[in-house]
N, C-alpha and C positions, 0 to 999 in steps of 0.2 A: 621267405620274403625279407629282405631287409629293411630297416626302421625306416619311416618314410621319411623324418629329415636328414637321411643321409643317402646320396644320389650316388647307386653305384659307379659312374663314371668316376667320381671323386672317391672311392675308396677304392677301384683300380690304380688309381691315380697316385695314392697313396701306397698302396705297396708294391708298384713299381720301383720308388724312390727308394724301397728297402730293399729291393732283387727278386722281391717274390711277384709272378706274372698272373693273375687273376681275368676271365673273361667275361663278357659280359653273355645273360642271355638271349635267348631270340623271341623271336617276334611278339607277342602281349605280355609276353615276362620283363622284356628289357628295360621296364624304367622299373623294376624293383627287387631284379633277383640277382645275384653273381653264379657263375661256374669254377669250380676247382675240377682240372681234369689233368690228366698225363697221356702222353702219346707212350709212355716208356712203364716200366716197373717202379714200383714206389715203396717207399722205404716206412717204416714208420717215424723214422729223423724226418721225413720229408714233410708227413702232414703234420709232424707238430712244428716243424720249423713254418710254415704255411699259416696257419692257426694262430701262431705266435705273431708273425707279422701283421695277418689281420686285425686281432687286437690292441696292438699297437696303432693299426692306422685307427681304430674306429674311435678310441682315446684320442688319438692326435683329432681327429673332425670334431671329440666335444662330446662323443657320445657316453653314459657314464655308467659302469657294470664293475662287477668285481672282478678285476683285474686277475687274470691265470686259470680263470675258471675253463676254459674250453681246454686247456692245455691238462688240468688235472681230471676232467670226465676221459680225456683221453687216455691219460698215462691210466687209469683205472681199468679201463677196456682191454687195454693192453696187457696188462696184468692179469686180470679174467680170462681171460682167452689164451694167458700161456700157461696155464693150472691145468 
């Protein structure tokens, strides 16, 4: 679920402007959850370029977190899993 003051329409909105495409969900989710999906294969550049951009928008709406945190649980996972 996303923070209730910030309306996933405006955090699609937001990283569209940066080239990353975000969707919203359906039906009793839709006013508070997003989708990250691929039609194709995915990279791990791809979810953390993803990630990245989200954090940036949710900084840009005012929301306030420690900046990189989604991106280093990631790079950790990914490290674990190639051991």
């Amino acid at each position: 679920m996303l923070f209730r003051s910030i309306k996933p329409g405006e955090l699609r909105k937001a990283t569209e402007l940066m080239g990353v495409q975000i969707s919203g969900a359906q039906d009793q989710l839709k006013r508070d959850h997003i989708r990250i999906a691929s039609m194709n294969y995915v990279q791990e550049r791809d979810i953390l370029t993803t990630f990245s951009v989200i954090e940036i928008a949710l900084k840009n709406l005012g929301y306030k977190f420690e900046l990189g945190s989604s991106i280093r649980a990631i790079q950790e996972k990914i490290i674990n899993n190639s051991k």
